[in-house]
LUMKEDO-313543 format. One record per residue: chain; residue in three letters; z, y, x of N, C-alpha, C, CB in turn. Coordinates in nm, 4 decimals, always signed. Glycine has a CB too. Layout:
<pts>
PT  mol  type      n.zz      n.yy      n.xx     ca.zz     ca.yy     ca.xx      c.zz      c.yy      c.xx     cb.zz     cb.yy     cb.xx
PT    A   Ala         Z         Y         X         Z         Y         X         Z         Y         X         Z         Y         X
...
</pts>
This chain:
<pts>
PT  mol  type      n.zz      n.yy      n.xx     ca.zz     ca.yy     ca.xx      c.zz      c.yy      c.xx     cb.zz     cb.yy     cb.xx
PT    A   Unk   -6.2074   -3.4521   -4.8964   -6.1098   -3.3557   -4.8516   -6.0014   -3.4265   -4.7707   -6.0490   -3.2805   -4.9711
PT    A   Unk   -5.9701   -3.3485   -4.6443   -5.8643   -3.4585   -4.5573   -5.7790   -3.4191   -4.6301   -5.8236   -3.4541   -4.3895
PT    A   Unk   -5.6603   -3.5258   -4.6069   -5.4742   -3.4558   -4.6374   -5.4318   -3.4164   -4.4736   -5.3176   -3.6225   -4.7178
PT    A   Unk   -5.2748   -3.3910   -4.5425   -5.2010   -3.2960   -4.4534   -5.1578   -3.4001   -4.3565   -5.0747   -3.2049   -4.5238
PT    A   Unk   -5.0904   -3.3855   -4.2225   -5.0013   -3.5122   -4.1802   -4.8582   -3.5198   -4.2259   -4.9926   -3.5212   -4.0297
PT    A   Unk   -4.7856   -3.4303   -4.2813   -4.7022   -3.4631   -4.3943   -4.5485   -3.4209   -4.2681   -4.7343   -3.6669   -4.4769
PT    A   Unk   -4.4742   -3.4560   -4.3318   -4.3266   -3.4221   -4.2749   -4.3239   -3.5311   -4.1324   -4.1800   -3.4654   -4.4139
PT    A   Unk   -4.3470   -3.7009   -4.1746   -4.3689   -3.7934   -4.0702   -4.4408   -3.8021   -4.0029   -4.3734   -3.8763   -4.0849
PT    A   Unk   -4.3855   -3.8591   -3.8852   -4.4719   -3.8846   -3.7677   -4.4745   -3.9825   -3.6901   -4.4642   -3.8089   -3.6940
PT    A   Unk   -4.5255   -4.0653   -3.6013   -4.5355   -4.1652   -3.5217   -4.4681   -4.1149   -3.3964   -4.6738   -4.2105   -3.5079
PT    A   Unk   -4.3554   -4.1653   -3.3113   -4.3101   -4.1170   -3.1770   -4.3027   -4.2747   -3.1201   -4.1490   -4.0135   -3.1751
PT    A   Unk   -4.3018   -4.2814   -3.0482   -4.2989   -4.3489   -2.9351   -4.1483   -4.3414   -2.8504   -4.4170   -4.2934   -2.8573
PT    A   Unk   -4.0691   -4.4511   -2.8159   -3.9395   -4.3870   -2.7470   -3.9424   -4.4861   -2.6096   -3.7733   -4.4019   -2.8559
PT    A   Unk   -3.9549   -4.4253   -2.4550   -3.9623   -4.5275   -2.3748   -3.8350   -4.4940   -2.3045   -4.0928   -4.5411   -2.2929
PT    A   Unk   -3.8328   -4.6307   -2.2252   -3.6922   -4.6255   -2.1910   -3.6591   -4.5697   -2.0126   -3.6359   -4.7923   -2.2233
PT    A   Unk   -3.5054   -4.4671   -1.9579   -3.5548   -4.3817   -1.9189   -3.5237   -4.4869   -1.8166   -3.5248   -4.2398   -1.9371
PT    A   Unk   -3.4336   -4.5412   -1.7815   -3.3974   -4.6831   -1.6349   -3.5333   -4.7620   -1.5721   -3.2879   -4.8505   -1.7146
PT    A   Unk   -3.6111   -4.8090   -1.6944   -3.7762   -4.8187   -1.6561   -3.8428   -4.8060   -1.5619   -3.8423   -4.7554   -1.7013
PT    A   Unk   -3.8320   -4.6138   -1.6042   -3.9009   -4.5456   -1.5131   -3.8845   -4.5926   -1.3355   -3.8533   -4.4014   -1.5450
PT    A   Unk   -3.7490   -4.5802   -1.3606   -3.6935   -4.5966   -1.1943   -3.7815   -4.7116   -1.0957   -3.5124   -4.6608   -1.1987
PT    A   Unk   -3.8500   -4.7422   -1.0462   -3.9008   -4.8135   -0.9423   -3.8643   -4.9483   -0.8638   -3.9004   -4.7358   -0.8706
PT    A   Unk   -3.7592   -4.8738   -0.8155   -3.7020   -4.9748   -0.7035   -3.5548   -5.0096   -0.8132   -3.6618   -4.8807   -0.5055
PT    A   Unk   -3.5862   -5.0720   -0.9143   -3.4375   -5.1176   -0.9434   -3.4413   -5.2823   -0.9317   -3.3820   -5.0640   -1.1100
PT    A   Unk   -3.3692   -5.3334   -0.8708   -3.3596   -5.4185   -0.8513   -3.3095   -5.5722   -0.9411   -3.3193   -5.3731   -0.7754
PT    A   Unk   -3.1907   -5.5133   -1.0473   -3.1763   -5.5493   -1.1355   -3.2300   -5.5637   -1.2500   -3.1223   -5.5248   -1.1362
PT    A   Unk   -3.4142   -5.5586   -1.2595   -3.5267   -5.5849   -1.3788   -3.5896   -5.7098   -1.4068   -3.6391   -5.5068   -1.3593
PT    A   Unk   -3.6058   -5.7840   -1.5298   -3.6100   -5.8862   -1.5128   -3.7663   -5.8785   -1.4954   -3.5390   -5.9636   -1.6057
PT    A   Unk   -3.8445   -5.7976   -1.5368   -3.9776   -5.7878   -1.5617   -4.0244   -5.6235   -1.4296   -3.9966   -5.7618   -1.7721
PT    A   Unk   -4.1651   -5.6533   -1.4173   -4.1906   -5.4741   -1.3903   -4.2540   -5.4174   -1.4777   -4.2711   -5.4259   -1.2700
PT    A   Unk   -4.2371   -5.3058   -1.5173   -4.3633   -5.2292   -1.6132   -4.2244   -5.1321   -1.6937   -4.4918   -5.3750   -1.7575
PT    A   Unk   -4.2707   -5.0895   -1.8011   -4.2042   -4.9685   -1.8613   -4.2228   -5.0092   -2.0310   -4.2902   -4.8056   -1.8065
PT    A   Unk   -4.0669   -5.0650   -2.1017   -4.0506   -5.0886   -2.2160   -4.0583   -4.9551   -2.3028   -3.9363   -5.1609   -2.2224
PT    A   Unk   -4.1187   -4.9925   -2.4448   -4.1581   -4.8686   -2.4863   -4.0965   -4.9102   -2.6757   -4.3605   -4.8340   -2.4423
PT    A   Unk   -4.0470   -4.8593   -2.7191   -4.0471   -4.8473   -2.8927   -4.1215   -4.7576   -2.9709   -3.9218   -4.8137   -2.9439
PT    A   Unk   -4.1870   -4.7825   -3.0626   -4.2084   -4.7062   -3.1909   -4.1428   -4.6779   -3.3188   -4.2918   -4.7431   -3.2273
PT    A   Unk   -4.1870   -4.5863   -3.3333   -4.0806   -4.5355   -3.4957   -4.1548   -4.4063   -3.5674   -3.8792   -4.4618   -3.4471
PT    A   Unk   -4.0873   -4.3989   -3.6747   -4.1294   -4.2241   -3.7255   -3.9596   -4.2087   -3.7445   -4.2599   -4.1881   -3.9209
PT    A   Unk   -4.0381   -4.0336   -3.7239   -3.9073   -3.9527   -3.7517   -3.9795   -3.8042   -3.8391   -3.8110   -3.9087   -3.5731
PT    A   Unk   -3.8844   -3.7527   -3.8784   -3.8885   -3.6289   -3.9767   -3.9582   -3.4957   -3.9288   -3.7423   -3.5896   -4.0114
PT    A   Unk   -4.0635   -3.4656   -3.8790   -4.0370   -3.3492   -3.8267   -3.9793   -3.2357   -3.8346   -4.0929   -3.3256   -3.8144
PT    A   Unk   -3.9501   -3.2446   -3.9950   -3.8876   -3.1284   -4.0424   -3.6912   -3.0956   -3.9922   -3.9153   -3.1525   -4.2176
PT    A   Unk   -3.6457   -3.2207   -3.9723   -3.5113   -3.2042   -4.0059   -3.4653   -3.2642   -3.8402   -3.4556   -3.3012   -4.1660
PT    A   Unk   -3.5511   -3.2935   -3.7768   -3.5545   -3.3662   -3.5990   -3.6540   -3.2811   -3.5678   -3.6041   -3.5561   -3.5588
PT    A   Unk   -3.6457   -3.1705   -3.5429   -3.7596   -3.1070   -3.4298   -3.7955   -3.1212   -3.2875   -3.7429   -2.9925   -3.4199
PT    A   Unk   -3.6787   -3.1321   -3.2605   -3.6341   -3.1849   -3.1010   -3.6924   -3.2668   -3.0525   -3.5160   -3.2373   -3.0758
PT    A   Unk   -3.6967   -3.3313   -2.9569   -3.7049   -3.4690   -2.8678   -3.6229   -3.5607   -2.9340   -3.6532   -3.4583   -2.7113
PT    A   Unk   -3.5916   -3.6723   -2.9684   -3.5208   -3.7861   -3.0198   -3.4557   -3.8591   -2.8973   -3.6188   -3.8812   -3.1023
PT    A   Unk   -3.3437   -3.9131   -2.8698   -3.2539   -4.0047   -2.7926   -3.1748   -4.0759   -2.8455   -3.1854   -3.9550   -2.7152
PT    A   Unk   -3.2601   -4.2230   -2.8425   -3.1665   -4.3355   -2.8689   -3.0875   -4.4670   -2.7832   -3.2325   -4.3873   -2.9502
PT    A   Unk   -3.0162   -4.5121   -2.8137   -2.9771   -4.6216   -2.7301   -3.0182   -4.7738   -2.7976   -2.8155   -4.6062   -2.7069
PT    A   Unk   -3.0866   -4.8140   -2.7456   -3.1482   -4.9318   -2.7630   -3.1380   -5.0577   -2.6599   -3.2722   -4.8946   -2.7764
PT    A   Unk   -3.1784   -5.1580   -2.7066   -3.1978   -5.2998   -2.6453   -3.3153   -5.2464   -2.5514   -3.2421   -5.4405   -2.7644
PT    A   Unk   -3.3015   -5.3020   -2.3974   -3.4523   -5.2725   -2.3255   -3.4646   -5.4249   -2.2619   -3.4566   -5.1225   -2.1829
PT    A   Unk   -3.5332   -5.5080   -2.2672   -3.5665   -5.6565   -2.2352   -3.6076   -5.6471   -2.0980   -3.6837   -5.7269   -2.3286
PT    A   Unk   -3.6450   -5.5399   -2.0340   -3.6640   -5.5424   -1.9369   -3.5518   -5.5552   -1.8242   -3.7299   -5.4610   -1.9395
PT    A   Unk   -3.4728   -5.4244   -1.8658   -3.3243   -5.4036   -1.8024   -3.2364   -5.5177   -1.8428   -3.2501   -5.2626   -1.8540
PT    A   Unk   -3.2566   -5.5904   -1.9444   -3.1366   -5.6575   -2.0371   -2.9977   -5.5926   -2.0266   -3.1125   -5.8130   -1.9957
PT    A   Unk   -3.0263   -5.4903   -2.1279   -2.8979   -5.3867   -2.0997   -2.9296   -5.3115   -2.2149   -2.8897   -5.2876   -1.9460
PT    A   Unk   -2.8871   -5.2402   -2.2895   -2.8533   -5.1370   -2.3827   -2.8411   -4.9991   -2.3281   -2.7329   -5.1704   -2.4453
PT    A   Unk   -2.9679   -4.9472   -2.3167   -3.0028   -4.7506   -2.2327   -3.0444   -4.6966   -2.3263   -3.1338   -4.7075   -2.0978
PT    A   Unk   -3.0732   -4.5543   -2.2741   -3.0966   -4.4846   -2.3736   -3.2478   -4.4793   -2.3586   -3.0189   -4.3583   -2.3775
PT    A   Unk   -3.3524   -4.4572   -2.4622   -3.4555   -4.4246   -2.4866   -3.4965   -4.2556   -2.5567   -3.4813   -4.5337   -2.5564
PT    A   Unk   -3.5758   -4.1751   -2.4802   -3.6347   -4.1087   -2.4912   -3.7542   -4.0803   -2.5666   -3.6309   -4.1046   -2.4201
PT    A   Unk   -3.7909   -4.0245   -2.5978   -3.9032   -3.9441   -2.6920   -4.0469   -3.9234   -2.6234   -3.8458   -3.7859   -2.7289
PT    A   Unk   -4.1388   -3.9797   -2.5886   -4.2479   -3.9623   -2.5050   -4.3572   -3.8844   -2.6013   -4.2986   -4.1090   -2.4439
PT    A   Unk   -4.4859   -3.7694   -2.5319   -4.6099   -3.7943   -2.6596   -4.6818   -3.8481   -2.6187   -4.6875   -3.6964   -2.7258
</pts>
């Protein structure tokens, strides 16, 4: 018998400066990404955090990807 997937979940949070292309100020190219769980029950929303991005070497905000 399967189980349920439960209240938690796996999200993914990438970062949104990344995205941008032509930034000039990146130490790397490509698109930094975090993992985490969050609640579904009590965070329904999209999630936005501010995090470390190694790419930018800067502190942005990260977004909620699926």
């Amino acid at each position: 018998m399967a189980k349920n997937k439960g209240a938690r979940i796996i999200i993914s949070l990438e970062c949104t400066t990344c995205r941008i292309k032509d930034s000039s100020e990146k130490r790397r190219s490509g698109v930094f990404r975090y993992s985490t769980n969050k609640n579904r029950k009590n965070t329904p929303s999209r999630l936005e955090l501010k995090k470390f991005c190694p790419n930018c070497n800067s502190h942005v905000i990260f977004k909620e990807i699926k």
